[in-house]
C-alpha positions as CSV (number, residue, x, y, z in Angstrom):
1,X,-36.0,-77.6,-28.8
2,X,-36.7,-74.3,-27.2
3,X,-39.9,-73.0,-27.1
4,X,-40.6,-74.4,-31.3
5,X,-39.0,-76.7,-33.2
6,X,-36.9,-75.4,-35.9
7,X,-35.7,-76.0,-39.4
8,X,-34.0,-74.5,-42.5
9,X,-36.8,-71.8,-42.7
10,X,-38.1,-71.7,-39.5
11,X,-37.1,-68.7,-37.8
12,X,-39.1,-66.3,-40.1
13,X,-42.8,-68.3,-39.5
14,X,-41.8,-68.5,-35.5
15,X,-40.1,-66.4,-33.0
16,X,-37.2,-64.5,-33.1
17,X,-34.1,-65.2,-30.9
18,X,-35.9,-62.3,-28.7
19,X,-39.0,-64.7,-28.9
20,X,-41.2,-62.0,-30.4
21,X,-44.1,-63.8,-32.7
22,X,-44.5,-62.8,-36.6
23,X,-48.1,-62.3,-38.3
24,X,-49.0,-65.7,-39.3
25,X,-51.6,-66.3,-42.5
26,X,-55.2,-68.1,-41.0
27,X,-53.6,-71.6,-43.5
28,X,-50.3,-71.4,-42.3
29,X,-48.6,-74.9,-42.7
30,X,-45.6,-74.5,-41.3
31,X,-44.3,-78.7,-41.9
32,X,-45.1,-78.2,-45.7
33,X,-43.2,-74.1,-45.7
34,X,-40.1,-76.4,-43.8
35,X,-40.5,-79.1,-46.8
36,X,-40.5,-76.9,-50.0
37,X,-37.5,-75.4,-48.2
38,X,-35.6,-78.3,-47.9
39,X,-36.6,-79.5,-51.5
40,X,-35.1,-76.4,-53.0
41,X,-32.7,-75.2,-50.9
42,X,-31.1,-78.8,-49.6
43,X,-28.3,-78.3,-51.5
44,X,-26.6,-75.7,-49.5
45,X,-27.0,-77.9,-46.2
46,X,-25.3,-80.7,-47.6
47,X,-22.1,-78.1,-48.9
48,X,-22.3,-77.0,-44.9
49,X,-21.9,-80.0,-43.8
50,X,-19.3,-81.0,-46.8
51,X,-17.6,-78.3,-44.3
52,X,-17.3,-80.2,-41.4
53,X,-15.0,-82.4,-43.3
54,X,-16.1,-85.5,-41.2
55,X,-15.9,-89.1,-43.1
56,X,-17.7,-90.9,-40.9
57,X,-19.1,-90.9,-37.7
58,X,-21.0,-93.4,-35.0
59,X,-22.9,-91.1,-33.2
60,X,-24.8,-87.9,-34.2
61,X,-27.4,-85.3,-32.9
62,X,-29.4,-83.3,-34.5
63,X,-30.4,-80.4,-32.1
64,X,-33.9,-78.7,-33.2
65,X,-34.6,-81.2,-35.9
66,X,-38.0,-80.3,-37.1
67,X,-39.4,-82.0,-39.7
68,X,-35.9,-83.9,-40.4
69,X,-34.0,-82.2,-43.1
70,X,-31.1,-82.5,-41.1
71,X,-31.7,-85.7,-39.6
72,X,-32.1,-87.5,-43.4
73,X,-29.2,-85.4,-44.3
74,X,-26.9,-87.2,-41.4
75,X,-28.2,-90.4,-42.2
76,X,-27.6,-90.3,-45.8
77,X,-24.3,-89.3,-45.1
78,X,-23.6,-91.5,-42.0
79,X,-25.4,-94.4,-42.6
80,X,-23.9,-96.9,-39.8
81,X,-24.2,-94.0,-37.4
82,X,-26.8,-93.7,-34.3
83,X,-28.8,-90.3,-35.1
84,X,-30.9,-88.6,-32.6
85,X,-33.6,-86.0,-33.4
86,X,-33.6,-83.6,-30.6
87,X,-37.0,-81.3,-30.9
88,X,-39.7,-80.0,-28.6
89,X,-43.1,-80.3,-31.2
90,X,-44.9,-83.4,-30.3
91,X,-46.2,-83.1,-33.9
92,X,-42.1,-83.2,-35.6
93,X,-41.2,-85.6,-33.2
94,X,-44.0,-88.3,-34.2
95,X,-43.4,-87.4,-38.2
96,X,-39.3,-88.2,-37.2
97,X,-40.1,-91.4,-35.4
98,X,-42.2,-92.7,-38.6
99,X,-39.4,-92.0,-40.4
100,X,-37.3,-94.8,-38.2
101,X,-35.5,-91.8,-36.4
102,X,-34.7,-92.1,-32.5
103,X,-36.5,-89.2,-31.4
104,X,-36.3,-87.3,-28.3
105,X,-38.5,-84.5,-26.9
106,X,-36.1,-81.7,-25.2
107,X,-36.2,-78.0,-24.2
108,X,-33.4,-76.6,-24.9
109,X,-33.8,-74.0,-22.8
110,X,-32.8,-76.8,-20.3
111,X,-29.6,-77.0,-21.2
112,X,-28.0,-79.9,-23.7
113,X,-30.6,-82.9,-23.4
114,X,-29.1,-86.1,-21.4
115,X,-28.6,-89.1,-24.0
116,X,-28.3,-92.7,-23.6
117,X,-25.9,-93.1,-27.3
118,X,-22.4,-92.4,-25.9
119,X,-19.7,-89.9,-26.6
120,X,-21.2,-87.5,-29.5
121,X,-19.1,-87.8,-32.8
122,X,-21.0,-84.8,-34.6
123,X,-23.6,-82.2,-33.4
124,X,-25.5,-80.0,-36.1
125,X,-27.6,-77.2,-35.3
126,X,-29.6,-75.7,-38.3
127,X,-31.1,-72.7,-37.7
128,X,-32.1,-73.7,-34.3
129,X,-29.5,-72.2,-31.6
130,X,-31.3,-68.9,-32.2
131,X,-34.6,-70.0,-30.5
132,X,-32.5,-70.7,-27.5
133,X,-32.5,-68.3,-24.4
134,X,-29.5,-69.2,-23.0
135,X,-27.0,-70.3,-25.7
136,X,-24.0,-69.9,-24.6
137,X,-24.6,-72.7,-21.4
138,X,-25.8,-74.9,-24.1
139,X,-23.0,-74.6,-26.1
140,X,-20.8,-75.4,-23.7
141,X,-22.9,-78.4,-23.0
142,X,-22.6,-79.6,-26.1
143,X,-18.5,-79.3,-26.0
144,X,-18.3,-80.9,-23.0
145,X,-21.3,-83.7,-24.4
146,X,-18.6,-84.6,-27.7
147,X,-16.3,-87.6,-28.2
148,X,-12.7,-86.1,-28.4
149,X,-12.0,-84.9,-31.8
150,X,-16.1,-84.0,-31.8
151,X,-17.5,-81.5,-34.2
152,X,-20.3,-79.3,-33.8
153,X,-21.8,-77.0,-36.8
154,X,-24.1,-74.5,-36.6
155,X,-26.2,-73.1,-39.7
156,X,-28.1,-69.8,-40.0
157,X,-30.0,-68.3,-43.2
158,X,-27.6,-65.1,-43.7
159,X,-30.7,-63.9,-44.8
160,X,-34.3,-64.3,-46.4
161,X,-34.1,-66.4,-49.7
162,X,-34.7,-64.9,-53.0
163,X,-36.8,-65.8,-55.7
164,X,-37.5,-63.0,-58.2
165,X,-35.4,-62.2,-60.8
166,X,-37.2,-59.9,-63.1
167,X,-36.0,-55.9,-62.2
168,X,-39.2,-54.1,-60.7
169,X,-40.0,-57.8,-58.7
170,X,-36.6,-58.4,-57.4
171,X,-36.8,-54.4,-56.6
172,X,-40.4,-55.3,-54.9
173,X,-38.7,-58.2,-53.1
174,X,-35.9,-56.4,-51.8
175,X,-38.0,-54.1,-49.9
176,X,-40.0,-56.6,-48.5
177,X,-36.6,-57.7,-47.1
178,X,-36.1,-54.6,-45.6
179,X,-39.2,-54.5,-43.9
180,X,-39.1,-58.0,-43.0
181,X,-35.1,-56.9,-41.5
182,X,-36.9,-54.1,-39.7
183,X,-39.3,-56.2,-38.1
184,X,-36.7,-58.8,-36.7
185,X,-37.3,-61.5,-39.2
186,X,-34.3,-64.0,-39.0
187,X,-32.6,-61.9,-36.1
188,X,-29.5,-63.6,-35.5
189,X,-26.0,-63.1,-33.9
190,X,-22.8,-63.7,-35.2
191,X,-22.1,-67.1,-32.6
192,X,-18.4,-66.8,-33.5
193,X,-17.4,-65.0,-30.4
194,X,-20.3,-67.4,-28.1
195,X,-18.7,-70.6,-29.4
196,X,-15.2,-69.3,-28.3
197,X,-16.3,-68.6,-25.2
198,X,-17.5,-72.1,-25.0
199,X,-14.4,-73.2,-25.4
200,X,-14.4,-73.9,-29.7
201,X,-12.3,-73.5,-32.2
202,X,-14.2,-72.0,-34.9
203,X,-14.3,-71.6,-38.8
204,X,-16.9,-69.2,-40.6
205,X,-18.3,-69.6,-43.9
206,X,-20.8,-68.2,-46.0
207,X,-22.4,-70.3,-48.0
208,X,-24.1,-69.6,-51.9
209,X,-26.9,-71.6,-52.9
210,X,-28.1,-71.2,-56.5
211,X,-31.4,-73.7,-56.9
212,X,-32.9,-74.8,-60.0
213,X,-36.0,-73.6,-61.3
214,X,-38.7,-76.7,-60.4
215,X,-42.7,-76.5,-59.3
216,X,-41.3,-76.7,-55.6
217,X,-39.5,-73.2,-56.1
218,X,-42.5,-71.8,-57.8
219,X,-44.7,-72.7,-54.5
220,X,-42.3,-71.9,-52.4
221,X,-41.9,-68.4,-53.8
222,X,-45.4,-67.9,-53.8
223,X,-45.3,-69.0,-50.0
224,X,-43.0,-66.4,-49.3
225,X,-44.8,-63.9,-50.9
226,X,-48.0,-64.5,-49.2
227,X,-46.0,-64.3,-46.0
228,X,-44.7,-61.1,-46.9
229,X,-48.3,-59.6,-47.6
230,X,-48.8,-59.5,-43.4
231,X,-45.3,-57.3,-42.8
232,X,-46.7,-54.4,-40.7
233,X,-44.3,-52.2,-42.2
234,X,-44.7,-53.0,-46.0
235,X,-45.9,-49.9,-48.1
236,X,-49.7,-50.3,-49.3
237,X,-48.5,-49.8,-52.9
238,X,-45.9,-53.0,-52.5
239,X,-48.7,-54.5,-50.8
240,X,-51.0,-54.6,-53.8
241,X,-48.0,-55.2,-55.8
242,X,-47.8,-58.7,-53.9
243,X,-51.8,-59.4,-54.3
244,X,-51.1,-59.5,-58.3
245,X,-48.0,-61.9,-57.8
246,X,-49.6,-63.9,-55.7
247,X,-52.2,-64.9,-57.7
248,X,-50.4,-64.0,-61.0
249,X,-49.6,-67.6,-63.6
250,X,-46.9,-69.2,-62.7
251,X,-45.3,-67.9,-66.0
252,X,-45.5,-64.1,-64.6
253,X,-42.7,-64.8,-62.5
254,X,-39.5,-64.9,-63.2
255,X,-37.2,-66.8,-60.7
256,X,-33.8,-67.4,-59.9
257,X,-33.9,-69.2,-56.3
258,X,-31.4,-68.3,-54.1
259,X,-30.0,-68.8,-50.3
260,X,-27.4,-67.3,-48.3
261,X,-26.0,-69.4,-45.0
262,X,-23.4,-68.8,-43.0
263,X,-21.8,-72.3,-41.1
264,X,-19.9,-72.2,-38.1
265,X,-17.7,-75.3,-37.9
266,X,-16.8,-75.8,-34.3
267,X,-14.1,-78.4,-32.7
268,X,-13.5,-78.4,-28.8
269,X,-10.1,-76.9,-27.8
270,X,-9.3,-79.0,-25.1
């Protein structure tokens, strides 16, 4: 995809959609970040694409699939349809083709990639059309690219996930929210008025994802927080305050995981 591949988290360990570049810890792992995310928030992509209201479908693209939440998503759901994995990371792409996926490196950049599979049945972009420079162009690609009757979604994190549920950390959390707000983390439009102009219909949801309490939200808490330790902004005294959760027992923290999306269901108006 354009520029980096991207995923359910990806946005806020890459660029921006104004391509500016985050501090990045020295160990950053950004497949195993995308993983934990999927393991705990997964739920909430499978209600967006409950939204699409499809049944079935033959053909499907997954545009910006990194390391193929989406893609196992689709296939789970769709599994007599043909499912390309559209992303520009040579290292995603070789991890999707292990997995039996038909792979395809593309820029998106470029415009909608040219495939081989026919008449497009369903198109899901998950926190990927963001990374793209020119997105209106490719949404209208993508209109004129589906099968009549075609649907496209689109999925953005409304905002960063939340883990702490204890008062003074979720009060220490929400500030490194702000900061991380004020230094474009997750910087996003509202594509409702974008996909019209590509000649969509559109619905807009937000999305509620509540996740249960597991040792793949306690890591990927503690990811997070480690992540927020390098916001430029962040106040020394929240700083430090991070340090002792970070490397606090698992019992010090108190979480209730949660995620916010928002899902653009898209049909062409033809």
């Amino acid at each position: 995809m354009a520029r980096r591949s991207a995923d359910s988290a990806h946005e806020f360990y890459g660029r921006s959609m104004d391509h500016h570049t985050h501090a990045q810890p020295a160990d950053h792992d950004l497949p195993r970040v995308l993983d934990l995310d999927a393991e705990v928030f997964g739920a909430g992509l499978a209600s967006a694409l409950d939204l699409s209201g499809l049944i079935s479908a033959r053909v499907v693209v997954d545009l910006g699939a990194g390391t193929g939440t989406g893609s196992r998503l689709l296939r789970d759901r769709f599994p007599e349809a043909t499912i390309t994995a559209v992303d520009n990371d040579p290292r995603m792409l070789q991890r999707l083709r292990d997995e039996g996926f038909t792979a395809v490196a593309a820029d998106l950049d470029e415009g909608f990639p040219e495939l081989s599979s026919g008449r497009i049945d369903l198109v899901w972009a998950s926190s990927s059309l963001h990374h793209v420079a020119d997105p209106g162009q490719l949404l209208s690609d993508a209109r004129k690219a589906l099968a009549t009757g075609g649907t496209l979604v689109v999925v953005e994190l409304a905002s960063l996930p939340s883990f702490l549920s204890e008062p003074r950390q979720a009060l220490l959390e929400q500030r490194c929210h702000a900061a991380a707000d004020a230094e474009g983390w997750n910087r996003h439009r509202d594509w409702t008025t974008t996909l019209e102009d590509a000649g969509f219909v559109v619905t807009k949801t937000q999305l509620r994802t509540t996740a249960p309490v597991t040792l793949a939200a306690w890591e990927n808490a503690r990811q997070w927080l480690r992540r927020f330790q390098h916001l430029e902004t962040l106040a020394g005294v929240d700083r430090a305050a991070l340090e002792d959760l970070v490397t606090a027992p698992a019992a010090d923290l108190e979480l209730e995981p949660q995620a916010h999306r928002t899902v653009w269901v898209c049909t062409a108006s033809r």
